[in-house]
C-alpha positions in Angstrom: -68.1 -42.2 -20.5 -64.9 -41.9 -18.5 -61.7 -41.2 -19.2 -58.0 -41.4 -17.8 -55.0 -43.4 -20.2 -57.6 -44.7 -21.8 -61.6 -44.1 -22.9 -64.3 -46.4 -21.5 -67.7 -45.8 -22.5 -70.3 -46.7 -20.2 -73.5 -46.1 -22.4 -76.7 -46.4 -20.2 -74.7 -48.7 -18.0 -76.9 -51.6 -18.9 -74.1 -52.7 -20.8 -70.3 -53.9 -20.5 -68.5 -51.2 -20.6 -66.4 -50.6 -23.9 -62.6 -49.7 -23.4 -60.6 -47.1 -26.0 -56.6 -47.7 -25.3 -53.6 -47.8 -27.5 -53.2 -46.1 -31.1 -57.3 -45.4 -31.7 -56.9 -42.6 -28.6 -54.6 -41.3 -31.9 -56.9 -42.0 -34.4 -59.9 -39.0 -34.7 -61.7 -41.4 -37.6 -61.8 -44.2 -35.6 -63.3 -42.4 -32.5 -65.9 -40.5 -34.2 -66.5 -44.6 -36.0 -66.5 -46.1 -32.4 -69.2 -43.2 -31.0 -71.4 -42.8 -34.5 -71.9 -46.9 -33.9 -72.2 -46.8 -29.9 -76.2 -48.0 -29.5 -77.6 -46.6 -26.2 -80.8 -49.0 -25.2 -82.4 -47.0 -22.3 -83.4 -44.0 -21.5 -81.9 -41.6 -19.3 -85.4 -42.4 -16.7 -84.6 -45.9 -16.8 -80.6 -46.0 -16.5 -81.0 -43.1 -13.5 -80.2 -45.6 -10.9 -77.3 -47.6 -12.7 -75.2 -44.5 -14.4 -75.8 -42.7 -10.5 -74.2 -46.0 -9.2 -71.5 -45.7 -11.8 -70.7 -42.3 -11.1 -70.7 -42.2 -7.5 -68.1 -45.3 -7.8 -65.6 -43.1 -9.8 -62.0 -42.5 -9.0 -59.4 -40.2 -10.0 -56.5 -42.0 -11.7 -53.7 -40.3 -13.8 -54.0 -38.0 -17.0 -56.9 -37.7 -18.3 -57.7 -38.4 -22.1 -60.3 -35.7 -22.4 -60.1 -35.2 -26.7 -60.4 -38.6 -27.3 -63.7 -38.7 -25.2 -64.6 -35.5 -26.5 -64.4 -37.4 -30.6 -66.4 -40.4 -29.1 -69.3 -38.6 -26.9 -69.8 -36.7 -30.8 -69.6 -39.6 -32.4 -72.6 -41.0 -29.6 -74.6 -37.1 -29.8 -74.6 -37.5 -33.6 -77.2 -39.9 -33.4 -79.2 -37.9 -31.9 -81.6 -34.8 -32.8 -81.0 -32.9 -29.5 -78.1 -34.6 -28.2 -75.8 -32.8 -26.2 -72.1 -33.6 -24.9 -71.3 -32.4 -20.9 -67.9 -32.4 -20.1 -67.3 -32.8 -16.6 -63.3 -33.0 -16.0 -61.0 -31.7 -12.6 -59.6 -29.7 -14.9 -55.5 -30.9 -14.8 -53.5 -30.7 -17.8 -55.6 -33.4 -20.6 -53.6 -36.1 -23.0 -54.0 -35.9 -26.5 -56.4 -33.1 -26.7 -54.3 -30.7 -29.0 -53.1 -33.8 -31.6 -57.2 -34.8 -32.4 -58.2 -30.9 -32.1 -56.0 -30.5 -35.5 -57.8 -32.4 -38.2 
């Protein structure tokens, strides 16, 4: 998953990825709905190679919409018995973090 204005998931990156924008980066229901319904297809062994690719491509690009990627990666580790959430971020000031974080 990355994030900026906006929240794209990128899954396994076997997929399209799918965008967050507009009012859901708001809504905390509907990005928990969005991550709890995410299906990841291949393993981390298999997708090594694409989600490397994926990363390495990455570039910084405006304010960063770190809470609503934080309600859709739990959403996605919900799923999951031992799921766990990494946040990697360059640590500037994050949109929307405080408006989701009171529920």
């Amino acid at each position: 998953m990355t994030f900026n204005r906006e929240v794209t998931i990128v899954g396994d990156g076997t997929q399209q990825p799918e965008v967050v924008a507009g009012d859901k980066l708001y809504d905390y229901s509907a990005l928990l709905a969005i991550g709890s319904k995410y299906e990841l297809g291949s393993s981390i062994k298999e997708s090594r190679s694409n989600l490397s690719k994926k990363l390495f491509d990455l570039e910084e690009s405006g304010p960063t919409a770190l809470g609503p990627a934080l309600v859709v990666a739990v959403g996605m580790a919900s799923k999951g018995k031992a799921s766990k959430v990494v946040v990697c971020t360059d640590g500037c000031s994050s949109m929307f973090l405080s408006s989701l974080l009171v529920c």
